[in-house]
Every structure is written in structure tokens, then in C-alpha cells.
N, C-alpha and C positions, 0 to 999 in steps of 0.2 A: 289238881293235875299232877300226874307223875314226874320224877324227874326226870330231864333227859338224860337220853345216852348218845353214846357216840358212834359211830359206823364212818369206815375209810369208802371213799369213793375208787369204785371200779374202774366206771369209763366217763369221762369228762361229761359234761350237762354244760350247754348254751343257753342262760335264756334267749325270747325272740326278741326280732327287733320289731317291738310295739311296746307302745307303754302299756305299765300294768295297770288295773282298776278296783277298787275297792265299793265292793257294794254292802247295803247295812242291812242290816235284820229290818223287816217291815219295807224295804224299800222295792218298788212297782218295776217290772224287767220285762222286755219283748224277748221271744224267746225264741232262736234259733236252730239251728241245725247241728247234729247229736257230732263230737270228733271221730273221724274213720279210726283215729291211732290210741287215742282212749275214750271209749266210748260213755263211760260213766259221767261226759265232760259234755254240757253243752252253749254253744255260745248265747249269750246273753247281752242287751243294750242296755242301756240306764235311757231315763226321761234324756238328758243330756246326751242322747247320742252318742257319748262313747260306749265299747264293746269289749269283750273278753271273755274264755271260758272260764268257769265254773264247773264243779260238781252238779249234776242232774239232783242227787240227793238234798240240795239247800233250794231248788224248787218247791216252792208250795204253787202248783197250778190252780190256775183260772178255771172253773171246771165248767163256765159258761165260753171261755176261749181259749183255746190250746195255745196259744200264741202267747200269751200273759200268765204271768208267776209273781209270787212275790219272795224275796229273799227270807228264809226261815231263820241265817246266822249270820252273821258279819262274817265278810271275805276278801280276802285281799290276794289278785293273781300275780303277787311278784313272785318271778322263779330264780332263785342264785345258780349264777355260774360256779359251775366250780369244775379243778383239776384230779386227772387220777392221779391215785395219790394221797387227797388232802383228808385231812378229818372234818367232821363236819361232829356238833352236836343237834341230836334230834328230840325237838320239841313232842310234836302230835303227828300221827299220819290221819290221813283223809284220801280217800278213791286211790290206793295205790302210790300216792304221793305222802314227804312228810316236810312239816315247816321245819328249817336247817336253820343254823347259825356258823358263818365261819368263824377263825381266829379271830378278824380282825371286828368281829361283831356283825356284819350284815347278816341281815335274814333273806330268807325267801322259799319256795317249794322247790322239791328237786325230786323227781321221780324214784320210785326204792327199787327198778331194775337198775339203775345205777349205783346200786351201794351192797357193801356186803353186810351180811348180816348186824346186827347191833352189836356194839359191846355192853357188858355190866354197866349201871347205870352211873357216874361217879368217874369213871375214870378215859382220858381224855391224852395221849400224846403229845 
């Protein structure tokens, strides 16, 4: 994996108020309906009834039920808050989002319309 870089945040990111979900490679998902605001995103159940989006792309469909996928990568929907302003280091991107790490070490996803461009990899304010 690359190393990361860093990129200042533009305009502030909230995650929601839901908890986030982690689902596992090979793990069984009822499959819901696609997000108006990113559509790449669809929501997903686990066996356990809890829910969250996902990337459509970590679907492996049911091709006997549209409804049913199984998870093709480990995923996990926490998204960090963060302030314009702050730096953030950037792990991976995935659908338009990248996994973030602030100073104080939290992770989570934070949209890349919130961020400016990268910097060099290494170097961090």
C-alpha cells in the first residue's frame, strides 16, 4: 500500500448520527436502495439487522435475487468529523471518499469534495 499523504480540509465534514457498521468479505447483505447524493453508495443490512451504506462496487450480487449480495472486502462506514482547516492524512480512496486519520489518530471516511488536493506523500503540518 502507498504511503499516505496529506490534504487540508476545505469545508468541514459531520459524520451522521448513526452508528457505523462494519461488514466482512464473504459476509451475506440485503440490499437496498442506491444514495440520491452519492450514488456509487448503496444501502446495505447485515443478518443482524443493522444497516449502512457501502460502496455498490464491494457488492457481489445474487444473480438469482437482486436484493441479496455478498460483501467482496472488509468495510467499515465510520466517517470522521473534521474542521476546515485541519490536516488530515490520507490513507486509500474508495467511491470518491478517502480513509482519513486526524492528529489526534482517529480514522474514518471523509468525502474528497471536502479536501484540497493532496500533498507530497511525507509531509504533514
Amino acid at each position: 500500500m502507498a504511503a499516505p499523504v496529506s490534504a487540508r480540509v476545505r469545508t468541514a465534514h459531520r459524520a451522521p448520527d448513526r452508528p457505523a457498521i462494519r461488514v466482512r468479505s464473504g459476509e451475506a447483505l440485503t440490499l437496498g436502495a442506491r444514495d440520491t447524493e452519492w450514488p456509487q453508495f448503496v444501502w446495505v443490512v447485515r443478518a443482524d439487522g443493522l444497516g449502512g451504506w457501502i460502496p455498490d462496487a464491494l457488492c457481489a450480487r445474487d444473480a438469482g435475487d437482486p436484493t441479496r449480495a455478498v460483501a467482496s472486502d472488509d468495510y467499515d462506514t465510520q466517517e470522521l468529523d473534521a474542521e476546515a482547516g485541519d490536516t488530515l492524512l490520507l490513507h486509500h480512496a474508495l467511491a470518491e471518499w478517502w480513509w482519513a486519520e486526524d492528529r489526534t489518530g482517529r480514522r474514518g471516511w471523509v468525502p474528497a469534495r471536502v479536501l484540497a488536493p493532496p500533498a507530497p506523500a511525507g509531509t504533514i503540518d
